[in-house]
C-alpha positions as CSV (number, residue, x, y, z in Angstrom):
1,X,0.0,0.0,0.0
2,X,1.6,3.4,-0.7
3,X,1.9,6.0,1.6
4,X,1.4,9.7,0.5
5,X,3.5,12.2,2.4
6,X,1.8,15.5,4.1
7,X,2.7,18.3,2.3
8,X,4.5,21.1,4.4
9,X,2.6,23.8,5.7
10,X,2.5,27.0,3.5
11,X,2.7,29.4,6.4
12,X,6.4,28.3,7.3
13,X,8.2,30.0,4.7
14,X,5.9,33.1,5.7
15,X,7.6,33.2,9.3
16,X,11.0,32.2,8.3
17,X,10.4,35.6,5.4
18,X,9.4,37.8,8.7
19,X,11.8,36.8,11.1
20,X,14.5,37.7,8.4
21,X,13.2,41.0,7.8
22,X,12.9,41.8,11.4
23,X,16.6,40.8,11.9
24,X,17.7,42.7,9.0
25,X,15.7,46.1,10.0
26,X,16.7,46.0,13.5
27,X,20.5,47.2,13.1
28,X,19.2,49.8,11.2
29,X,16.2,51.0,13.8
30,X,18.9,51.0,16.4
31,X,21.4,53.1,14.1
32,X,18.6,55.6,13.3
33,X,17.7,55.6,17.1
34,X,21.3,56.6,17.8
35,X,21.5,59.0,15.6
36,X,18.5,61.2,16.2
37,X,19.7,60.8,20.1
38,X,23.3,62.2,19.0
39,X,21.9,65.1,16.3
40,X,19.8,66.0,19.8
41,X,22.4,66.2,22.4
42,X,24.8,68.6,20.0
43,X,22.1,70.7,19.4
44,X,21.9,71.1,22.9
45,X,25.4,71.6,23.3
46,X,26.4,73.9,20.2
47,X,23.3,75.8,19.2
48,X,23.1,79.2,20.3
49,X,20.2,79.3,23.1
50,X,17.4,81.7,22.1
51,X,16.4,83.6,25.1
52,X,13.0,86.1,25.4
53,X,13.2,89.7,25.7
54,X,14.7,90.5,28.9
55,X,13.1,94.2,28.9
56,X,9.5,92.5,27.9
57,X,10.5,90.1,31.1
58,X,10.5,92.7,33.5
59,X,8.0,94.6,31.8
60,X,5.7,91.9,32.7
61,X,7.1,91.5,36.5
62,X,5.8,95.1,36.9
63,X,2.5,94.5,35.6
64,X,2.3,92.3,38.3
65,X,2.4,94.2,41.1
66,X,1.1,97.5,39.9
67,X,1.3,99.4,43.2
68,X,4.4,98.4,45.4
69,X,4.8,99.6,48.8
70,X,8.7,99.9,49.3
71,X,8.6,101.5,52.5
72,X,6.6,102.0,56.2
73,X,7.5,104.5,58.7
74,X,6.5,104.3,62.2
75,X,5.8,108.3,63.3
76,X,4.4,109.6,66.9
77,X,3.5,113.0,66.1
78,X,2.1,115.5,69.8
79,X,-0.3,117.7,68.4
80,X,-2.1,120.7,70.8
81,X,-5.3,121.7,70.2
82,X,-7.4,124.6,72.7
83,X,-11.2,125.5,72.7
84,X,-12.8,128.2,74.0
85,X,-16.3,128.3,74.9
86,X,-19.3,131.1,76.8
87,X,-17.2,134.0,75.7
88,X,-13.9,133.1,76.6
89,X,-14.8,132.4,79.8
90,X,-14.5,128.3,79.8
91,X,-11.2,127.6,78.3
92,X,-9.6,123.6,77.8
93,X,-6.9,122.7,75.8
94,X,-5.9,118.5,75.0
95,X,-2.1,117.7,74.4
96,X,-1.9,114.0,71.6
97,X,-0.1,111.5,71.1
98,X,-1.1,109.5,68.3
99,X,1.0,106.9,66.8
100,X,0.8,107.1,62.8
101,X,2.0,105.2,59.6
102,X,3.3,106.5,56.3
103,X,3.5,104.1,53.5
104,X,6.2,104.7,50.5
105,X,4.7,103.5,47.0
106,X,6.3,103.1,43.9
107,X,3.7,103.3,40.8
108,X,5.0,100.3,38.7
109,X,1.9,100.8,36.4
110,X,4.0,103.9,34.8
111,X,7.1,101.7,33.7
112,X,7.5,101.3,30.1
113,X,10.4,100.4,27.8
114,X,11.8,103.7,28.0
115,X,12.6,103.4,31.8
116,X,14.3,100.4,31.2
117,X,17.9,99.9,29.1
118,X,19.6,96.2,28.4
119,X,22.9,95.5,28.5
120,X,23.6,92.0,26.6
121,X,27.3,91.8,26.7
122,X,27.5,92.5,30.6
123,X,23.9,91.0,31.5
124,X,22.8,94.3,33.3
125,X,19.4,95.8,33.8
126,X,19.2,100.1,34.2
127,X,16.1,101.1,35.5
128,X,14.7,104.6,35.7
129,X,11.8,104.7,38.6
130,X,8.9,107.3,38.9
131,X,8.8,109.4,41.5
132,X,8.3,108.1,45.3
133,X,4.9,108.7,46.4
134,X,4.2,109.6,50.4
135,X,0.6,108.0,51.1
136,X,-2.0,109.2,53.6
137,X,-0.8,108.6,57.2
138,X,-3.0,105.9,58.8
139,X,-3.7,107.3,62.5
140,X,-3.7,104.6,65.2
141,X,-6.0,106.6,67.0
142,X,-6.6,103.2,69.5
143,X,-3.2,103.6,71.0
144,X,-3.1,107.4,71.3
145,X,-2.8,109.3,74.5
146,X,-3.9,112.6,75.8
147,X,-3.6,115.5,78.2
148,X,-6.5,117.6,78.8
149,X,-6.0,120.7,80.4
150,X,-9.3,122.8,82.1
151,X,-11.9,123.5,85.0
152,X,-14.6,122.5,82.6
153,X,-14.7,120.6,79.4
154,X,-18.0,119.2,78.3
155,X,-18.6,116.5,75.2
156,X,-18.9,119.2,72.5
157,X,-15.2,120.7,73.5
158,X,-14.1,117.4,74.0
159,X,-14.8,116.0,70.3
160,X,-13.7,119.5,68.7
161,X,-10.8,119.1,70.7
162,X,-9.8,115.5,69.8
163,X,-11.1,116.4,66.2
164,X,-8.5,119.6,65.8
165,X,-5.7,117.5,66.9
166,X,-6.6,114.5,64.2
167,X,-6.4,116.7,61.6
168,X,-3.2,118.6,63.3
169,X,-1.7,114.5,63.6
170,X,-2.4,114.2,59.8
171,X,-0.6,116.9,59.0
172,X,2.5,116.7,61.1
173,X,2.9,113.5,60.1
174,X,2.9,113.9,56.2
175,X,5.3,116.8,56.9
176,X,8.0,114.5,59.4
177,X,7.7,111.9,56.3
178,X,8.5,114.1,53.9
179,X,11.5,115.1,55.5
180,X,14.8,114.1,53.6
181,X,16.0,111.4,56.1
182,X,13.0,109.1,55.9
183,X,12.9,109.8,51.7
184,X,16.4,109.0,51.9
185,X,15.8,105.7,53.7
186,X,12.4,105.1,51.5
187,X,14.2,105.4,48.5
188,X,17.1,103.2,48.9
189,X,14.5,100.3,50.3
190,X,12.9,100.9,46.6
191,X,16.3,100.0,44.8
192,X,16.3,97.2,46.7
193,X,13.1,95.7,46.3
194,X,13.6,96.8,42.6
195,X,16.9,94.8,42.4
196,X,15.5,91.7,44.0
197,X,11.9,91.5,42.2
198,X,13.6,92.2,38.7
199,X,16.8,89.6,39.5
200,X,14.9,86.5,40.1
201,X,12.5,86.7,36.9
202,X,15.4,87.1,34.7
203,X,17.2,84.4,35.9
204,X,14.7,82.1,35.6
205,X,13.7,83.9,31.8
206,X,17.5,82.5,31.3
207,X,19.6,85.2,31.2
208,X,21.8,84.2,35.0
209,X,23.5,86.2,36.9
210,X,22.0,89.5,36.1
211,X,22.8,92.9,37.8
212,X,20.0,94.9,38.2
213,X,20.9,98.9,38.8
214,X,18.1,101.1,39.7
215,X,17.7,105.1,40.4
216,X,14.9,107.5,40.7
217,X,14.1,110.3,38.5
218,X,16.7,113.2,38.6
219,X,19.2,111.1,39.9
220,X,22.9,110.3,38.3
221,X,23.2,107.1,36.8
222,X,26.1,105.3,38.8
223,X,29.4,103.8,36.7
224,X,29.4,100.2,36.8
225,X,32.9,98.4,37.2
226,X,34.2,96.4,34.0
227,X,33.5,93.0,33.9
């Protein structure tokens, strides 16, 4: 009796065809793989970094804050205040102390590129600040102390009294902050805010170690040392 042989199965050849194709391919995946990884890593290394716009960087840190306070001062101005009441004949008078607080502000909103100059070649930052402005003393009128002085003083002379010396506080107080010391002192406190608020957003912009110069209105514009 004869025997017939199985014929082989057709999808052999198909998997032998595959597995040759895969081992010829992968050599080449891996050298493309290696490639793209190397053309990366010199970009990194030789391309020229493009950074942003170091003015438009700390344009947009002072559009941020808007209104910056800089500066407090801590004032204790002694106002007198008298009253006179029935013709003269009922006199008082109220000696104050009323603790007060003067804020310094700087108005960032008024900062454009033309306050601002770049220096690429030894990373430094010139700024040209508005004018310090004095705000409205805030009276601690809770802490304050007084002297009154008469035979007599009712209510009525009692609240003119304490009113006259309020408004007396108020101005005494605007006047001793005003003076040149405390600007003095305000203004130096507003480079240095300025310095450290502008220094940090361009380093992390990209730009490192940047120096950051700042003056006021009117004032010289200091020589920097050579790199």
């Amino acid at each position: 009796m004869k025997t017939t042989e199985p014929d082989p199965s057709p999808s052999a050849p198909r998997e032998d065809t595959r597995s040759l194709a895969r081992a010829q391919w992968l050599p080449w995946l891996l050298f493309i793989v290696v490639l793209a990884l190397a053309a990366w890593f010199a970009y990194r290394a030789f391309w020229p970094k493009t950074l942003g716009d170091p003015v438009g960087t700390t344009i947009v840190a002072f559009e941020k804050q808007n209104r910056l306070t800089v500066f407090s001062a801590q004032l204790a101005p002694v106002v007198a205040a008298e009253d006179s009441r029935l013709l003269g004949l009922v006199k008082s008078r109220q000696v104050a102390v009323i603790p007060s607080r003067v804020d310094y502000t700087l108005d960032l909103s008024k900062m454009d590129r033309n306050r601002l100059i770049w220096n690429g070649e030894t990373r430094t930052m010139d700024v040209l600040l508005p004018p310090l402005a004095v705000g409205k003393p805030n009276l601690d009128e809770a802490r304050a102390q007084y002297l009154r002085e008469g035979i007599w003083i009712t209510r009525e002379a009692q609240d003119s009294l304490s009113r006259a010396n309020t408004r007396l506080a108020e101005q005494q107080a605007t006047q001793q902050a005003s003076n040149p010391v405390l600007m003095n002192l305000a203004r130096s406190a507003a480079k240095d805010v300025i310095r450290q608020n502008l220094s940090i957003p361009l380093q992390v912009a990209g730009f490192g170690d940047v120096t950051v110069n700042a003056r006021f209105d009117g004032e010289a514009q200091q020589p920097q040392p050579a790199r």
